[in-house]
Structure formats: C-alpha cells, structure tokens
C-alpha positions as CSV (number, residue, x, y, z in Angstrom):
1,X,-5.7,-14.5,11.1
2,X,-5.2,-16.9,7.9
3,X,-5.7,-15.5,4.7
4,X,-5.0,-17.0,1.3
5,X,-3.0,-14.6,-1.2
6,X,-3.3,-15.4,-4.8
7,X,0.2,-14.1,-7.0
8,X,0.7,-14.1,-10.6
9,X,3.6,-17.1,-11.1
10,X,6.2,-14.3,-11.8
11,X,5.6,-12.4,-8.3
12,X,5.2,-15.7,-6.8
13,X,8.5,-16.4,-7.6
14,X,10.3,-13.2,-7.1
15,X,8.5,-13.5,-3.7
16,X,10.7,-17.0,-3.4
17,X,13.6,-15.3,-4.5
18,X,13.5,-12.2,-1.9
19,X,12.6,-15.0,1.2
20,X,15.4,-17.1,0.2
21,X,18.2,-14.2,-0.1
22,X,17.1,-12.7,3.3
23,X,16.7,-16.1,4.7
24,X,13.1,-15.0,5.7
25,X,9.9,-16.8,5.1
26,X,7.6,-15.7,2.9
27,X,5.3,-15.0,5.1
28,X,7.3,-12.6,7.4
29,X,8.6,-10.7,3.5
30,X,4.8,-10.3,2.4
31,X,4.1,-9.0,6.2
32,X,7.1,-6.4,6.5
33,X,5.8,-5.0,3.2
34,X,2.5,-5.0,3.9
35,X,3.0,-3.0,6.6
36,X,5.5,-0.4,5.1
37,X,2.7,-0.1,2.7
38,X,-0.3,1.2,5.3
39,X,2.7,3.0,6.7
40,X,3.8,5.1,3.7
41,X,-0.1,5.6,2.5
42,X,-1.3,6.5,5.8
43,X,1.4,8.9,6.7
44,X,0.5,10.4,3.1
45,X,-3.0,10.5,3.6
46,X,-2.0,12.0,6.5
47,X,-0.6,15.2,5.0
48,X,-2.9,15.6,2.3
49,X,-5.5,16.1,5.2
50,X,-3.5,19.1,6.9
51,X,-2.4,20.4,3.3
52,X,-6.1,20.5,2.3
53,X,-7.1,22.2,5.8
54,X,-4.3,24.6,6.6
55,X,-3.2,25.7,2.8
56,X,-6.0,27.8,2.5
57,X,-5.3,30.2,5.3
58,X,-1.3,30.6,4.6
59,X,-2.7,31.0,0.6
60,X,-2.2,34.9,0.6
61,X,0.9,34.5,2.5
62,X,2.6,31.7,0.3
63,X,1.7,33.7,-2.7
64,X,3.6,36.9,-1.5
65,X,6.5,34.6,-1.0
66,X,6.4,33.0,-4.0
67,X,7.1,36.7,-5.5
C-alpha cells in the first residue's frame, strides 16, 4: 500500500542520513522501524494484560515475599 509520510525537515534529513550510512533506502529504514515499533508496544501491551489479570491472585503472596 502507498502512503505519504510528512517529516519535520530535521527528521527528514536525519532519515537521509541513517539510509545513506546503512546504504538502505529510506523506505526499507522507516519500514524496519515501524515494525520494531508495533513489536516493542505490542509485546508491552502484552504484559500489562497478564500483569493486570494474574497480580491480583499472587498479591498476598508477593507481599509476604516482599517482607
């Protein structure tokens, strides 16, 4: 799918700069990074979930430990 991504001139250029020094397009530098993005925040989301869900019934547990 084509998109159109708009950059402030300063990221536009670092952009330029990273693509150039890993002689990568830009395209391929936004892409890997993009998806190291939903990656990280997924995998995050992820364990908030469980944290939320399973903390509760180690609480009394955890606390005793903690002591």
């Amino acid at each position: 799918m084509a998109m159109t991504l708009r950059l402030p001139a300063e990221d536009s250029a670092a952009l330029a700069r990273t693509a150039e020094l890993e002689s990568r397009s830009q395209n391929d530098v936004i892409v890997t990074a993009l998806r190291e993005y939903i990656e990280r925040n997924s995998r995050a989301a992820l364990i908030d979930q469980i944290m939320d869900s399973e903390l509760p019934r180690y609480a009394e547990a955890l606390e005793r430990l903690g002591q």
